[in-house]
C-alpha angles and dihedrals in degrees: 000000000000126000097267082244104074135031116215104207091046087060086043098053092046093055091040085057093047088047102056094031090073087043093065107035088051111056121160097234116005093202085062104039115136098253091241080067095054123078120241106283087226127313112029139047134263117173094259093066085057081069113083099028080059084052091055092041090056091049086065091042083069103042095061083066101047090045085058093048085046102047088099101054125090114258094250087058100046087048093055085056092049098055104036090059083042097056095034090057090043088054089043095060094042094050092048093059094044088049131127080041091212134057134188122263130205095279096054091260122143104227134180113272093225124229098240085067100055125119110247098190132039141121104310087040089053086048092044091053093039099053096046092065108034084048087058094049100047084053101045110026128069104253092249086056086051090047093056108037085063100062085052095061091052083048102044094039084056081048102046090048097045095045096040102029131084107304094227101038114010097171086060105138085224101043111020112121088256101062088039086056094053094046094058099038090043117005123231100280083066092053136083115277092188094112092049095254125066100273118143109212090187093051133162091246099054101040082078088077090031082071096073097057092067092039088047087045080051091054095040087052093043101051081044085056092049110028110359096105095072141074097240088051099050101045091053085049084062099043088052084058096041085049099042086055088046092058096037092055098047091049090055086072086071100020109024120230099264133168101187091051091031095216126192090256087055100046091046083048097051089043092052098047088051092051089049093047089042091049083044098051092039083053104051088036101040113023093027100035096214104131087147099145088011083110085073099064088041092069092055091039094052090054106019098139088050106038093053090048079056093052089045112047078039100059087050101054091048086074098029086060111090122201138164133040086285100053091243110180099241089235100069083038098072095032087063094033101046121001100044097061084073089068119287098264095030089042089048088052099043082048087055095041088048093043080048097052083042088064103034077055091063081045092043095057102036084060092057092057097048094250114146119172110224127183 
């Protein structure tokens, strides 16, 4: 058995989540990417769209061991903690959309991105704010509180869309609370373009549900700590999952499963999922012993917040690069150089995987070396 210290599972479906999370967002060539690989264009589920609110689950998974190590310090020093991570993480995200700080123009030229052009919201941002509150409640407030307050969140978001929202269609990306919300408190040139209109996936509205996925990821790590090494523990962590899908499917009847908006069936869907992945890892490494490959997603769990600034700001550079008489972003260069000659959707995912074990190498190494990033 592990040291009672460390869960491995835990460790394993945090750098699983980190994994496949590059893969995804760095796709040789998006227009040929295999559809398991795309988000939802709106209403429904692919795996792709499991990624982030693990993310956010994992993200409680490790605060229900950082609220054990913090049970002794006085409340002034535990909120300091909790808002400077907070904070950190939040200027992290902004600062990743805003990089590489310039851009070419037309003429070739590298000019300044301004700053009333910069995305306010965005991943890291939905994580930062997440975990500041859900890092409050779970300090301050008794668990059932905290289990309840939750399902509140996933209620009063669905009443707040269908009361504020368009009458005749209020999960509209255009004209849904949410995105009302964002364009008051930011304005569209603040906002993500990515859909080709100013609409903000990571908003301030719908972080509120968001909020659940990292209390209920505190309760799942938690219930693993205590009671997850036996068979009575495990298989009621299954049944929780197998309960949590049942729900959300059936609430998709009445609110759709939907990333971009992050409704509550969603969020019940994605929860459930992780509990069902977490039970199935804890089985096979635990119960099973067999950890044989589980030093892979190590290497992704030890340095998740860096490595996925790495992924990120390298990904960026990559088409920020120009080489070639024709200015050509390096990115789309050896995609067509190297990696399409394997076929265009089987080149765009061998491009993704390569870009992924880059880097799980830097990881890799800094492991080695007993580096480990903390916020």
């Amino acid at each position: 058995m592990n040291s009672p210290q460390r869960f491995l599972a835990l460790d394993v479906l945090r750098g699983m989540t980190i994994c496949f999370m590059i893969i995804v967002n760095t796709p040789g060539n998006g227009a040929t990417s295999y559809p398991p690989l795309l988000h939802a264009h709106w209403n429904g589920f692919t795996p792709t769209d499991l990624v982030f609110p693990t993310f956010m689950f994992v993200v409680g998974n490790a605060m229900s061991f950082a609220m054990r190590k913090w049970e002794g310090l006085p409340n002034a020093q535990v909120n300091w903690k909790i808002f400077k991570r907070a904070l950190i993480i939040f200027l992290l995200g902004y600062l990743m959309y805003w990089f590489p700080f310039v851009h070419w123009n037309e003429q070739h030229q590298l000019v300044g991105n301004p700053f009333s052009h910069t995305r306010v919201m965005g991943v890291l941002q939905r994580i930062a704010l997440g975990y500041f509150i859900a890092a409050l409640m779970i300090r301050y407030l008794k668990p059932t509180t905290v289990a309840q307050l939750s399902w509140y969140f996933l209620v009063i978001y669905w009443g707040i869309l269908l009361l504020f929202g368009d009458y005749h269609d209020p999960y509209n990306m255009l004209t849904n609370a949410g995105t009302k919300l964002d364009l008051w408190l930011f304005g569209p040139t603040h906002m993500y373009h990515g859909e080709g209109v100013a609409f903000e996936p990571e908003g301030v509205l719908s972080t509120l549900p968001a909020i659940a996925n990292v209390t209920f990821g505190y309760f799942a790590g938690r219930w693993v700590q205590e009671r997850g090494r036996t068979y009575e523990g495990l298989a009621k962590l299954l049944l929780a999952g197998s309960l949590a899908v049942l729900l959300a499917l059936c609430w998709d009847w009445f609110f759709p499963v939907n990333k971009k908006l992050w409704t509550g069936s969603f969020v019940l869907l994605t929860v459930g999922i992780d509990c069902l992945i977490l039970g199935g890892l804890t089985y096979v490494i635990d119960f099973s012993q067999r950890r044989r490959g589980t030093y892979f997603f190590e290497v992704f769990g030890k340095n998740p917040l860096f490595i996925y600034l790495l992924s990120e700001l390298g990904a960026t550079l990559l088409w920020f690069i120009r080489i070639g008489p024709y200015d050509q972003p390096l990115h789309s260069w050896l995609f067509e150089n190297i990696f399409a000659h394997a076929g265009m959707y089987f080149g765009s995912f061998l491009f993704a995987v390569s870009f992924m074990l880059f880097c799980w190498f830097i990881g890799y190494v800094l492991d080695k070396r007993r580096i480990y990033v903390r916020v």
